[in-house]
C-alpha positions as CSV (number, residue, x, y, z in Angstrom):
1,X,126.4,79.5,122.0
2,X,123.6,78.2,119.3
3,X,121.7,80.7,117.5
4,X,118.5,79.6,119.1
5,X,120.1,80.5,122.8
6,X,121.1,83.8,121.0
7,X,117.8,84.6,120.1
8,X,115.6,83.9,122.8
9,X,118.5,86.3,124.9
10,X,117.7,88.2,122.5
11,X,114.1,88.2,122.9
12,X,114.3,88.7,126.6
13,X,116.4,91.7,126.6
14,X,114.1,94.8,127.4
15,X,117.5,97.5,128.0
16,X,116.5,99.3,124.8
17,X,112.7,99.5,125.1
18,X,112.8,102.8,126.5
19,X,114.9,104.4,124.2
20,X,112.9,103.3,121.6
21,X,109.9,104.5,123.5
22,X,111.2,108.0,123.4
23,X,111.8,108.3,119.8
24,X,108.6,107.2,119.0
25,X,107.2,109.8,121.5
26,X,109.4,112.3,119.9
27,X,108.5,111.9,116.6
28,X,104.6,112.1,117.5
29,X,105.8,115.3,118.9
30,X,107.0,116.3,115.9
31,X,104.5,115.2,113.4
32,X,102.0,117.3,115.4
33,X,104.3,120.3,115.8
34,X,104.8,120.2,111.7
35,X,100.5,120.1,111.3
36,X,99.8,122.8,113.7
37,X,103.2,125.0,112.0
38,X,101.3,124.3,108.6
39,X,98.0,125.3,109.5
40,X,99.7,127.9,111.1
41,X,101.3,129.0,108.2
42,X,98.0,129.0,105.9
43,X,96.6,131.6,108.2
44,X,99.3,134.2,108.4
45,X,99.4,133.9,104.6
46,X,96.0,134.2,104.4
47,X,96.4,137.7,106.5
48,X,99.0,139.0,104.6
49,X,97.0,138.4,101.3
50,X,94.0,140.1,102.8
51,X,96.4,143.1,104.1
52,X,97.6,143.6,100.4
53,X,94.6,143.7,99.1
54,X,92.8,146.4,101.2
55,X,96.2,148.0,101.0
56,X,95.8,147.7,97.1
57,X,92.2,148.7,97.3
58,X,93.2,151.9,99.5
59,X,95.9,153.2,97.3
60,X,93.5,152.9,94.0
61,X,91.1,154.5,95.7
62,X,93.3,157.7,97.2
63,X,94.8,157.8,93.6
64,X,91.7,157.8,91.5
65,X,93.2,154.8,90.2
């Protein structure tokens, strides 16, 4: 078989195209799951950081401090 029959086979073959497909859906998937988990993330440590400082500002305060 010549290379240039191997190719265009090659070419025509469309078994791995939804395989392929998938991944690439599956990694969208993931790239979106990792934004929203990051923004995500920048909230709840935003929240904390709030809670410690009324917490802070509470215990100063009850202690004269």
């Amino acid at each position: 078989m010549s290379i240039k029959k191997l190719l265009n086979r090659l070419a025509r073959d469309e078994r791995g195209l939804a395989a392929v497909e998938y991944g690439l859906i599956c990694c969208l998937i993931v790239v979106a799951m990792v934004a929203a988990l990051n923004t995500m993330a920048n909230a709840v440590n935003m929240t904390w950081s709030t809670v410690n400082t009324q917490t802070s500002n509470a215990v100063q305060q009850a202690t004269g401090g």
